[in-house]
Structures are given as structure tokens and as C-alpha cells.
ZADO-1210 file (C-alpha; in nm, 4 decimals, padded with zeros to 6 digits):
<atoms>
<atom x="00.0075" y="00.0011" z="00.8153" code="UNK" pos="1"/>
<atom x="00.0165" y="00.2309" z="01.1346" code="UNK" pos="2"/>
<atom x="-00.0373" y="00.5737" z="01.1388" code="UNK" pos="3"/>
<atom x="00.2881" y="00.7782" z="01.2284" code="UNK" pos="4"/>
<atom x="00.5512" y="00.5237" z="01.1259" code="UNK" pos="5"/>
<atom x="00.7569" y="00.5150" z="00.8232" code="UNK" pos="6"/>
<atom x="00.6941" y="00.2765" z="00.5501" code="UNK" pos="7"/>
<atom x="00.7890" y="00.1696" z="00.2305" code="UNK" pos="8"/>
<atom x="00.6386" y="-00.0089" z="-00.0603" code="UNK" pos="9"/>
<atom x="00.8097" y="-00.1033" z="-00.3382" code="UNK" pos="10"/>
<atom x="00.5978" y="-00.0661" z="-00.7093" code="UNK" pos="11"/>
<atom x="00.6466" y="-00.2716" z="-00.9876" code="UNK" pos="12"/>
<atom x="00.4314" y="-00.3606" z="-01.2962" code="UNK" pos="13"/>
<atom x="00.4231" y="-00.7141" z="-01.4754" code="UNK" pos="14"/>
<atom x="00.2674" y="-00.5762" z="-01.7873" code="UNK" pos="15"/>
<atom x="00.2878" y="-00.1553" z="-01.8859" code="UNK" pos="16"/>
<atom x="00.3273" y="00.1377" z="-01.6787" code="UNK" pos="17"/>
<atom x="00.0643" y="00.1857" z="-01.4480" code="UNK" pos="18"/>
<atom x="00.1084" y="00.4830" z="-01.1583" code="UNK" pos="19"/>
<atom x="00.0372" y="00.3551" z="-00.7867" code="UNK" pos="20"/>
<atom x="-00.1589" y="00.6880" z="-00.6602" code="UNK" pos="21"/>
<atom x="-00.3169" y="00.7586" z="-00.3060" code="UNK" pos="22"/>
<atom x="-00.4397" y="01.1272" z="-00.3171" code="UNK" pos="23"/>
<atom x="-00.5467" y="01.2264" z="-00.0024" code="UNK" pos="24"/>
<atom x="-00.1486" y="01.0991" z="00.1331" code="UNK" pos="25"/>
<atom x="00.0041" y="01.2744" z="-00.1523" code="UNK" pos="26"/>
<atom x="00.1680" y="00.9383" z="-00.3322" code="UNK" pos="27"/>
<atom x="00.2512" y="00.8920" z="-00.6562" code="UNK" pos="28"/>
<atom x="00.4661" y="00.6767" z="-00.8178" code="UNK" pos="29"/>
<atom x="00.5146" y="00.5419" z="-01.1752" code="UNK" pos="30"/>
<atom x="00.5109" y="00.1298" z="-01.1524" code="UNK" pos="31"/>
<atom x="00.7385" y="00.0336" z="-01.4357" code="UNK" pos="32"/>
<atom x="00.7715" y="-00.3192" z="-01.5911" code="UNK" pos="33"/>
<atom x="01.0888" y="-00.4955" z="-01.4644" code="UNK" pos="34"/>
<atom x="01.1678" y="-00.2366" z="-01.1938" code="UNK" pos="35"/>
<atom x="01.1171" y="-00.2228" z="-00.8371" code="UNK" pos="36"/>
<atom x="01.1114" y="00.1827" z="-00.7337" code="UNK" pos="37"/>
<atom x="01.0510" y="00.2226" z="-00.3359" code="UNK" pos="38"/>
<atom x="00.7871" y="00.4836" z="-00.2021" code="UNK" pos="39"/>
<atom x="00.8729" y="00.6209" z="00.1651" code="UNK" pos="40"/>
<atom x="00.6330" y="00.8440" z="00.3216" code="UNK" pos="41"/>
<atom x="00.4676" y="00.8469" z="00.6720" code="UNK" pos="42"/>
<atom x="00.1128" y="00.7795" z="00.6724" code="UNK" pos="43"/>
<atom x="-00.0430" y="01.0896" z="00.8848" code="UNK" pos="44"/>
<atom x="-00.4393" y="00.9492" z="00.8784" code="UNK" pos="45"/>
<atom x="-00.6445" y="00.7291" z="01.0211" code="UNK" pos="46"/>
<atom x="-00.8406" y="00.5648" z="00.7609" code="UNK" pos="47"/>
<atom x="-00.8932" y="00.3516" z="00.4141" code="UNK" pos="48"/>
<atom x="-00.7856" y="00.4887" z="00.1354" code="UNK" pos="49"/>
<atom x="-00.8491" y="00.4239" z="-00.2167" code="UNK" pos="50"/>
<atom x="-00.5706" y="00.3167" z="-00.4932" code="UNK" pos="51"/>
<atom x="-00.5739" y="00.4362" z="-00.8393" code="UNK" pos="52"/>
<atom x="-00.4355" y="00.3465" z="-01.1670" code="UNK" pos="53"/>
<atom x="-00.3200" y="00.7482" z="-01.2395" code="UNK" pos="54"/>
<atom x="-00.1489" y="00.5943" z="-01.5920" code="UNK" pos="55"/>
<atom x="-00.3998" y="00.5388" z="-01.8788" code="UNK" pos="56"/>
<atom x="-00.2600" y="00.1671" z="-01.9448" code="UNK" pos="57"/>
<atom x="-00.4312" y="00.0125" z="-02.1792" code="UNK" pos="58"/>
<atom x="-00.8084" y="-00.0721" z="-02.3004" code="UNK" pos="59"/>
<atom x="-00.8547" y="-00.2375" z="-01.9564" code="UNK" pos="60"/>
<atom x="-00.7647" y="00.0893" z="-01.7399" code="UNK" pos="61"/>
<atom x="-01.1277" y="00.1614" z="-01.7081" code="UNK" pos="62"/>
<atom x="-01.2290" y="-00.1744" z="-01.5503" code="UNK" pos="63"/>
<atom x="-00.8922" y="-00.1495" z="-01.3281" code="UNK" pos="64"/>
<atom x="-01.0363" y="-00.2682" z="-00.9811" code="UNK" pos="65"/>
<atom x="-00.9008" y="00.0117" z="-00.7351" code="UNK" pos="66"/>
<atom x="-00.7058" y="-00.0951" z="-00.4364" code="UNK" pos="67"/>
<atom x="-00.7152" y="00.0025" z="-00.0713" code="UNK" pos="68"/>
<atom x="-00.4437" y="00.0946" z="00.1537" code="UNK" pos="69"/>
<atom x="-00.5501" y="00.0948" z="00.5125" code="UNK" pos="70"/>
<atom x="-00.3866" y="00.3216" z="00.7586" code="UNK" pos="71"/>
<atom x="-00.4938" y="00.2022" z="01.1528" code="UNK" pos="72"/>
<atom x="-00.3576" y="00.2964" z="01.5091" code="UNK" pos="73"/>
<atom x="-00.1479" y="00.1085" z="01.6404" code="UNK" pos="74"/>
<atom x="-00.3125" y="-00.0996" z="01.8531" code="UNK" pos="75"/>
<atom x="-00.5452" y="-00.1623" z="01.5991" code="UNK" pos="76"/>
<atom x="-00.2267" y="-00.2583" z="01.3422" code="UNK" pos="77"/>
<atom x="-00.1297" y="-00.4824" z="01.6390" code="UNK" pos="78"/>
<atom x="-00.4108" y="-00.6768" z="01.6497" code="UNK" pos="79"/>
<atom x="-00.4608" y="-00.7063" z="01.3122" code="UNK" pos="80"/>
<atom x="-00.1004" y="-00.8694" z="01.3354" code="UNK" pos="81"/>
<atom x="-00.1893" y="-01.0897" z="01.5586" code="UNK" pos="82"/>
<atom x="-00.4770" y="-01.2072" z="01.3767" code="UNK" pos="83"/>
<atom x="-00.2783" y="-01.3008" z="01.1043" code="UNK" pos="84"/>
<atom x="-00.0255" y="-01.5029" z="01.2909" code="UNK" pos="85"/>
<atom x="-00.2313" y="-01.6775" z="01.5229" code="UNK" pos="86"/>
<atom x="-00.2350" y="-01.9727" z="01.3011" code="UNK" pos="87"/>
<atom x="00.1428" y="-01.9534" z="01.2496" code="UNK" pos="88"/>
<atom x="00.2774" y="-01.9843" z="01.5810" code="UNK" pos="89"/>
<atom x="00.3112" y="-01.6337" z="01.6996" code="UNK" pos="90"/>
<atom x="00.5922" y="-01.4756" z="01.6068" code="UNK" pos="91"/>
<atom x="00.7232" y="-01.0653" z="01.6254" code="UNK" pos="92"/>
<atom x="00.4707" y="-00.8174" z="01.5920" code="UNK" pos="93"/>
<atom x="00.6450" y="-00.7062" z="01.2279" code="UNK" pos="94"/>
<atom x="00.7202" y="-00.3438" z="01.3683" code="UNK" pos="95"/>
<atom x="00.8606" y="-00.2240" z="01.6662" code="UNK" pos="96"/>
</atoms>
């Protein structure tokens, strides 16, 4: 996603309640079986950030593989668009 803009991702579980949780942006959100509950923020920092399970879930929370969200410029979240769509025909860059 690009630094500065506003986003939001919407959290949902297919199993328990898990939390979605980014510390160093401050998120935190509940994910909650059959329920799709937005998070808007505005990314401030450059950078790849790890995701975390911050709901103990089950036996299997410990072996939960964390996620990434990355967080580029935005020339460098242009090109990464572009990368993606050069096999589909171009298309719009997905944010203006």
C-alpha cells in the first residue's frame, strides 16, 4: 500500500476470533467469524511490517505463520502495480 494514503482492509475469520495486529502502525482489530469489520488508518512509514495473531485462538496460535503488510512510496507502489498487470493488459493504476 502507499505511504500517506488512506486505506482500508476489511478482517474477517473463517474459523475463531483471531485479532489482525500491526504494532508499530497502531492497528488492531478483532477478526470475527462471519463478519467483515473495516480498518481505516493512513499508513505513515516506509517499510514491512509484521502481522500478528494478538487473540490466543486455539492450539495452533503458536505455529500461526505471521503476515506482512508492506508500506512503499509511491512510485515504488506504482511499479509494483504495474508489475502485476503487465500480464493482464494494463489497466488503472488501482489508486489515484
Amino acid at each position: 500500500m502507499p505511504v500517506n494514503k488512506p486505506v482500508i482492509i476489511h478482517v474477517t475469520s473463517k474459523d475463531v476470533v483471531h485479532s489482525f495486529k500491526v504494532i508499530p502502525l497502531r492497528i488492531a482489530q478483532d477478526a470475527i467469524p462471519g463478519l467483515s469489520i473495516p480498518i481505516h488508518f493512513v499508513p505513515n512509514r516506509v517499510g514491512v511490517y509484521q502481522v500478528d495473531c494478538a487473540q490466543l485462538c486455539g492450539n495452533g496460535h503458536a505455529a500461526m505463520a505471521a503476515g506482512r503488510l508492506h508500506v512503499d512510496t509511491p512510485a515504488d507502489y506504482l511499479a509494483w502495480i504495474k508489475s502485476k498487470s503487465a500480464g493482464l493488459g494494463g489497466g488503472s493504476s488501482g489508486y489515484e
